[in-house]
C-alpha positions in Angstrom: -13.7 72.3 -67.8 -16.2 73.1 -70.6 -19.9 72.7 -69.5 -21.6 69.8 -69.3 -24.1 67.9 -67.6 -24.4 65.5 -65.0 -27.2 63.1 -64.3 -28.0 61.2 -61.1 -30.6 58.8 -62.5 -31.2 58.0 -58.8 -32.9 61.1 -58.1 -32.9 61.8 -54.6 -32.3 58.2 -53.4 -28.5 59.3 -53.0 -28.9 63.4 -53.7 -25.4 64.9 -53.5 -24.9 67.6 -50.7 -25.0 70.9 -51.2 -21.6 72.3 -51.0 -20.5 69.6 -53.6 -23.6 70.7 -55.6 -21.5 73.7 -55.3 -18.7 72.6 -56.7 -19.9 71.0 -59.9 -21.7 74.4 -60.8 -18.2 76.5 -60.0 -16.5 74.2 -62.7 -19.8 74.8 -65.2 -20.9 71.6 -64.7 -24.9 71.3 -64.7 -25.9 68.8 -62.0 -29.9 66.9 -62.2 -31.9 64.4 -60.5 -34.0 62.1 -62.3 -37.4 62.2 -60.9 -39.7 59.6 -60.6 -42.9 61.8 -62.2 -40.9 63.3 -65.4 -41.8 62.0 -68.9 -40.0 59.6 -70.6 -39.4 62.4 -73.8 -37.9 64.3 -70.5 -35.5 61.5 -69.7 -34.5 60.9 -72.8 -33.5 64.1 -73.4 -31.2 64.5 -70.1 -29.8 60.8 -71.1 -29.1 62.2 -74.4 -27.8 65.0 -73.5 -25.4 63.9 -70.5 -21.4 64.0 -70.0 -21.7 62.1 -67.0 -23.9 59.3 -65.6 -23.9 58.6 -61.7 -26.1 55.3 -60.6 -27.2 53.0 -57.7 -29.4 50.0 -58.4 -30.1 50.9 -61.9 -29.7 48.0 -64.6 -27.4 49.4 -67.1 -27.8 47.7 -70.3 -27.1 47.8 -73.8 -30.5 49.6 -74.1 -29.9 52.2 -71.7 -26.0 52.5 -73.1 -27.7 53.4 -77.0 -29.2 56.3 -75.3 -26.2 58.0 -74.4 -24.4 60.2 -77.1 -21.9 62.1 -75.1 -21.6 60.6 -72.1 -17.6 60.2 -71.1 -18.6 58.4 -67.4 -20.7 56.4 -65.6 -19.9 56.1 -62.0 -21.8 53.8 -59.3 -22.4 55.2 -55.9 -20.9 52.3 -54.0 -18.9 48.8 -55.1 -20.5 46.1 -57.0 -20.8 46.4 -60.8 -22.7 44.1 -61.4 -25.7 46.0 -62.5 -23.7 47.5 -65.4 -22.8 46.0 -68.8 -19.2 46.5 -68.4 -18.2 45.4 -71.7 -20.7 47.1 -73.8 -20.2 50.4 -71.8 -16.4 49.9 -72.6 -17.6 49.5 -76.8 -19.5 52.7 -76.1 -15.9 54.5 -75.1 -17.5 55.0 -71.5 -15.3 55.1 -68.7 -16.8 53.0 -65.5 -15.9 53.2 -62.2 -16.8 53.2 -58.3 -16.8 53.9 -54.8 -14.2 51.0 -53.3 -13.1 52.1 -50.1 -16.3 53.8 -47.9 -17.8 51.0 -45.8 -15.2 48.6 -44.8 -16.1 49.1 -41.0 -19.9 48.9 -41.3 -19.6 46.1 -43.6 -17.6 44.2 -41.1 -19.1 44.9 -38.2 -22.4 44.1 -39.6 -20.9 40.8 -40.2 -19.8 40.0 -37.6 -23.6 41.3 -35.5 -24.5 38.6 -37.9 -22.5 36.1 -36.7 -22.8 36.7 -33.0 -26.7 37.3 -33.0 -26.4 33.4 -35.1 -24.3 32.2 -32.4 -26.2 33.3 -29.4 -29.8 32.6 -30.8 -30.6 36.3 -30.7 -34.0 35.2 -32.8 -35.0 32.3 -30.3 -34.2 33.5 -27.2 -36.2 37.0 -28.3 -39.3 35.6 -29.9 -39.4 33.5 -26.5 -39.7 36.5 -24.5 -42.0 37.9 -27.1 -44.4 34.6 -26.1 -44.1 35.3 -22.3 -41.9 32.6 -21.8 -37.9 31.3 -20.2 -36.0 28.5 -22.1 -36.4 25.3 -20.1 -33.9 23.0 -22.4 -31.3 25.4 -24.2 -30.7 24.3 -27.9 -27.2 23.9 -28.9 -25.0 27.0 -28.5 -21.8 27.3 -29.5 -19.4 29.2 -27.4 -17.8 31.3 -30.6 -14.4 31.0 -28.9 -12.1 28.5 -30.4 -14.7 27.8 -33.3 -13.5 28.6 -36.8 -14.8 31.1 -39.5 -14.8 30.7 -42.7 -14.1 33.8 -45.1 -14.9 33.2 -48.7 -13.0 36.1 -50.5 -10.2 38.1 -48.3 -10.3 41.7 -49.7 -10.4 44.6 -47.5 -13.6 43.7 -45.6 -12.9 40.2 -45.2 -9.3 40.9 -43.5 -11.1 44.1 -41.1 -13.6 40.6 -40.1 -10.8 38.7 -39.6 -9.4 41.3 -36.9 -12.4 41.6 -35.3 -13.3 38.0 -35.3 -9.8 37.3 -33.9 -10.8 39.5 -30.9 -13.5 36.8 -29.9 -10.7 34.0 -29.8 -11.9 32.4 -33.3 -9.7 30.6 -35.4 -9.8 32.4 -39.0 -9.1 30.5 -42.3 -9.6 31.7 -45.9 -10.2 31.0 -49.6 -9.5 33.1 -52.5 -7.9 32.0 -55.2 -6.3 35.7 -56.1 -4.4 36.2 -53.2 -1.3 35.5 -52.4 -0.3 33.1 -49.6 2.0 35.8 -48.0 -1.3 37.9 -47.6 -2.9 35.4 -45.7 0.0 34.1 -44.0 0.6 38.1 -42.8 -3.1 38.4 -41.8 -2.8 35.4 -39.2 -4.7 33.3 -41.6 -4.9 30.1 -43.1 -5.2 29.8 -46.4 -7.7 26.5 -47.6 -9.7 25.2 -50.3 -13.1 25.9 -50.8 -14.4 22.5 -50.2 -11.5 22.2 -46.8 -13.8 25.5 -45.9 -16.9 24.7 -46.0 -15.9 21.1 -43.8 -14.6 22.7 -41.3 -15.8 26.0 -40.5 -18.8 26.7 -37.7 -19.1 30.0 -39.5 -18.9 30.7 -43.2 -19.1 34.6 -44.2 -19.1 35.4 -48.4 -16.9 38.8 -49.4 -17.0 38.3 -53.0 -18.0 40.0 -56.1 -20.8 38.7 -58.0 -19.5 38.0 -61.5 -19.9 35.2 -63.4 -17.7 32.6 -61.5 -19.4 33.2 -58.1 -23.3 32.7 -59.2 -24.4 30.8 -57.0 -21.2 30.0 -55.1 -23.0 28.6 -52.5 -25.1 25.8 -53.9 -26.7 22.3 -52.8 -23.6 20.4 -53.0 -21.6 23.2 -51.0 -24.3 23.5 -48.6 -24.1 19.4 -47.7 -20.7 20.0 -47.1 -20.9 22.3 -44.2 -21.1 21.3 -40.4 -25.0 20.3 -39.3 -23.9 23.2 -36.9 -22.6 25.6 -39.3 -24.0 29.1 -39.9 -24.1 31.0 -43.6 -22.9 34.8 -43.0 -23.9 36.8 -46.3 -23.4 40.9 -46.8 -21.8 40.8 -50.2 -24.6 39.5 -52.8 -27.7 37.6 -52.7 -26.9 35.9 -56.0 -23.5 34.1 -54.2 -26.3 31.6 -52.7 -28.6 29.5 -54.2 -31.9 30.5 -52.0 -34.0 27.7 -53.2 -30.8 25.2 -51.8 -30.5 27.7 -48.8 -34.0 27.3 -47.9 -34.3 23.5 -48.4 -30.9 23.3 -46.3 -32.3 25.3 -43.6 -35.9 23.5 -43.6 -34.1 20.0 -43.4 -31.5 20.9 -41.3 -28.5 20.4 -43.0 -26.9 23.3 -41.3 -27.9 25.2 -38.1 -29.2 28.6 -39.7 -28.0 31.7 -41.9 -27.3 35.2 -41.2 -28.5 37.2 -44.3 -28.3 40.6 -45.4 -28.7 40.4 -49.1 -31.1 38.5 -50.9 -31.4 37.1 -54.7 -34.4 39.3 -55.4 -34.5 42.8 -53.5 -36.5 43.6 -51.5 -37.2 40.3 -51.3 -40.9 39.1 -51.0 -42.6 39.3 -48.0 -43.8 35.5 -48.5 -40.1 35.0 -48.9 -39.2 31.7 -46.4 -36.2 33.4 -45.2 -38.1 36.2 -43.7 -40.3 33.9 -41.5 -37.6 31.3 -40.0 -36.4 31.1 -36.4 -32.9 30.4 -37.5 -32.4 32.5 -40.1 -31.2 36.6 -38.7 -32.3 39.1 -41.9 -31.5 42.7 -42.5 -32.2 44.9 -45.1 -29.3 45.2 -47.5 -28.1 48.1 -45.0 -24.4 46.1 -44.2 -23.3 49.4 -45.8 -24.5 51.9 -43.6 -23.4 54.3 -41.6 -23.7 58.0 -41.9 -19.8 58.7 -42.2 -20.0 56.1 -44.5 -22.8 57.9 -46.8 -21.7 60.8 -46.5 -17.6 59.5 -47.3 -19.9 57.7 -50.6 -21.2 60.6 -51.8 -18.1 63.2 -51.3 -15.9 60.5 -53.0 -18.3 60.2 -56.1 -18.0 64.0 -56.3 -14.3 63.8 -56.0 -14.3 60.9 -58.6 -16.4 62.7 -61.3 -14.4 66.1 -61.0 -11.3 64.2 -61.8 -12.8 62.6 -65.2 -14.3 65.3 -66.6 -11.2 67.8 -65.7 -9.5 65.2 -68.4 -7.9 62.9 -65.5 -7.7 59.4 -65.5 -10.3 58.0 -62.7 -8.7 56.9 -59.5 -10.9 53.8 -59.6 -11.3 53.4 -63.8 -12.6 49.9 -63.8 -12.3 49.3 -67.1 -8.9 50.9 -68.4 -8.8 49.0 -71.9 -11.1 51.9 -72.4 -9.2 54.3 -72.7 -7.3 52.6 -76.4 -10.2 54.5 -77.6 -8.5 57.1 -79.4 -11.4 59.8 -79.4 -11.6 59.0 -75.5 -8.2 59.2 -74.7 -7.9 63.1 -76.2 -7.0 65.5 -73.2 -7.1 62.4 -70.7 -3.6 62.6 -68.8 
């Protein structure tokens, strides 16, 4: 490997550890963090200069794309891609690709903490303690068993809910149109259409990308559909739901509440409804976390990055057309 360098233009949010700092600089690869303090002539010269490109929240536009002249990869430290101009990257002969398989178990169970602190009124029945008060008249609670969730999407996370949520008794049915019904039908699960989903689920849970086919997934009109009773489960994106319909939903009481862990705008305001209702369970976009999932994140960028620049195809190359780009393609194997 000839030397190069390697920017994390996350700075310290997701630092690398030191033994795979380590490794980078035994294959004569220089490794930096972006700091929040340095100039933007600083940046721009790092950007300019960089083989390699590795990013978290970071929008990653056109604009930011122009500013890269040698840069062979850009790689996200976690999933979504959603953040990155796929297309224009691929123009720039820039290889993209990700972290795919680190979190399933978090992710899940997180979910499915969700759904259970939903279902048992973990909100209520703690802010009435909170008030020096016992329930006299229960509200409506479910008893979880029997009741049927809904998974929108049925990747890997979606089918490690579906174990977990078989484990409560729950009946489990599915949409997604890019599986196959021998998937489903091997998984215990039902495969239905959306609209058959959101009728008759008393739990819906998203595990979807956000591209441009799932904005706002979850709208007004799906949102009448569902049960009065029904609860909203998201850890994939905030933009799968429409918030403004989510909040008017919840404020009328079209369905019973929401269990919410991703949010359109993040961190969301603090004035944000969401925040502030008794039926509605938040957490802070932390689905994902563990620390052997973090640490299986980082060691698996590392891994990931090694592999391109040693003039290996990616093991997760999102975007493969790019490699018809003939200067690109030279010592790739």
């Amino acid at each position: 490997m000839n030397k190069c360098l390697v920017v994390n233009i996350n700075g310290s949010a997701h630092s690398i550890f030191k033994e795979d700092r380590e490794r980078l600089r035994k294959l004569g690869a220089e490794y930096v963090e972006l700091r929040k303090y340095q100039s933007s002539r600083k940046v721009d010269e790092l950007l300019k200069r960089a083989d390699a490109i590795l990013f978290t929240d970071t929008t990653i536009d056109i604009s930011f794309l122009e500013r890269l002249k040698r840069c062979r990869i850009i790689i996200r430290f976690g999933t979504g891609l959603d953040n990155i101009d796929i297309e224009a990257a691929t123009e720039n002969g820039i290889m993209v690709s990700r972290v795919i398989d680190f979190c399933t178990q978090e992710v899940s169970n997180h979910t499915i903490m969700l759904l259970l602190a939903c279902g048992r009124k973990l909100k209520e029945f703690s802010n009435l303690l909170l008030m020096g008060k016992l329930p006299n008249n229960f509200s409506p609670v479910g008893s979880i068993e029997g009741e049927t969730l809904g998974l929108v999407g049925f990747g890997k996370i979606a089918r490690s809910v579906a174990m977990k949520a078989k484990a409560f008794g729950m009946k489990i049915i599915s949409y997604d149109p890019y599986v196959k019904r021998n998937d489903f039908e091997q998984s215990g699960v039902n495969a239905v259409s959306l609209n058959t989903l959101l009728k008759r689920s008393d739990y819906i849970s998203l595990h979807c990308p956000l591209v441009a086919e799932t904005y706002h997934l979850i709208g007004e009109k799906e949102l009448r559909l569902m049960k009065k009773t029904a609860y909203l489960i998201n850890t994939s994106r905030g933009k799968l739901v429409d918030e403004k319909a989510l909040i008017k939903a919840l404020r009328e009481r079209l369905i019973a509440g929401a269990g919410l862990d991703v949010f359109e705008k993040e961190p969301p305001d603090v004035e944000n409804p969401l925040l502030h209702m008794e039926n509605v369970i938040c957490t802070p976009h932390c689905a994902y976390y563990s620390d052997k999932s973090v640490s299986n994140l980082k060691k698996k960028v590392v891994d990931e990055l090694i592999r391109a620049l040693a003039g290996k195809i990616p093991e997760n190359l999102y975007n493969p057309e790019v490699l018809c780009n003939i200067n690109l393609r030279a010592g790739i194997s």
